[in-house]
C-alpha positions in Angstrom: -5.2 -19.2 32.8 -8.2 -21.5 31.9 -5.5 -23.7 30.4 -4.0 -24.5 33.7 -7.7 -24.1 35.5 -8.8 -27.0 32.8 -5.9 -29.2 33.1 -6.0 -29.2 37.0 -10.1 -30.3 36.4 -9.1 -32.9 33.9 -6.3 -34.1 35.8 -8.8 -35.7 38.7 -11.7 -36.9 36.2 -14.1 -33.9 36.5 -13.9 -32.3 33.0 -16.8 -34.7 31.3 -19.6 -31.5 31.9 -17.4 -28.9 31.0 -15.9 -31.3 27.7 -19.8 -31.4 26.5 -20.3 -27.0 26.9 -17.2 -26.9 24.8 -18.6 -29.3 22.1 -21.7 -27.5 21.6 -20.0 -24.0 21.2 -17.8 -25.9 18.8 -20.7 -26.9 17.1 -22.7 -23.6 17.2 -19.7 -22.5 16.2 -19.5 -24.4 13.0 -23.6 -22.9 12.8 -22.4 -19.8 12.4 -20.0 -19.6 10.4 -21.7 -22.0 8.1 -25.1 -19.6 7.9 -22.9 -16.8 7.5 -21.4 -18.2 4.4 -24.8 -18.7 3.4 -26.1 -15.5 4.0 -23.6 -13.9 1.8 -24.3 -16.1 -0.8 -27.5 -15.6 -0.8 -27.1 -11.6 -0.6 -24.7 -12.2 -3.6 -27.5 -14.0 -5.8 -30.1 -11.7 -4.5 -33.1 -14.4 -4.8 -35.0 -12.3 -2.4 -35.0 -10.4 1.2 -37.2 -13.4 3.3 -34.3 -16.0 2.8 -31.4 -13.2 3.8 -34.2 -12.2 6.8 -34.1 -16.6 7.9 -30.7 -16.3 7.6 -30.2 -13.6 9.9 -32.1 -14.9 12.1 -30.6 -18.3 12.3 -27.0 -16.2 12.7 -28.3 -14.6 15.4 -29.6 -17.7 17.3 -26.2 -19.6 16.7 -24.1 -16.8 18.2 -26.5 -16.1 21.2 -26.3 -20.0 22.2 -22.8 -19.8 21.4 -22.4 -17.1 24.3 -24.9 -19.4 26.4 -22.7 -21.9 26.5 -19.5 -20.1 26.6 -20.9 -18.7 30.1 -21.9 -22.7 31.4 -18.3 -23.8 30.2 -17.0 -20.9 32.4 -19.3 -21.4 35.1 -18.5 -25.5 35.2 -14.7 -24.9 34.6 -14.5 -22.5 37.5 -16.9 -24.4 40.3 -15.0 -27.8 39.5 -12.0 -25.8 39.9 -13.2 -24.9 42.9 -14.4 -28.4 43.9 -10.6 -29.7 43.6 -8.9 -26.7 45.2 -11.5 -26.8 48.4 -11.0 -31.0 48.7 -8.5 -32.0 50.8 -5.6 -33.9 49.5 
């Protein structure tokens, strides 16, 4: 469904916002996975508990803005959606 909502937004020129949300959770996205690798790494050569506690941290931060913009793509996908659908043709 958010296929079809995005392609209707697109379709008219109003997808720039939501285009940037979903470039940022892409990116953090990349964060994550990228400190997770790390993190086992780390665990794996056991170099001591403050780097795996940074690491965990810095996982944790990546995923919660990675749900903080998952909610603004959402939010701007849906109200732009709305935007078209209420204009008149």
């Amino acid at each position: 469904m958010a296929r079809e909502v995005y392609s209707i937004v697109s379709s008219v020129g109003k997808a720039n916002r939501i285009d940037t949300f979903n470039g940022n959770f892409g990116l953090l996205r990349g964060v994550a996975a990228a400190v997770l690798v790390l993190f086992v790494a780390a665990a794996l050569i056991a170099k001591g508990a403050r780097i795996l506690a940074v690491l965990a941290a810095l996982f944790v931060l990546a995923i919660e803005r990675m749900h903080r913009f998952s909610r603004h793509y959402a939010i701007e996908l849906f109200v732009q959606f709305l935007l078209v659908k209420g204009a008149p043709p």
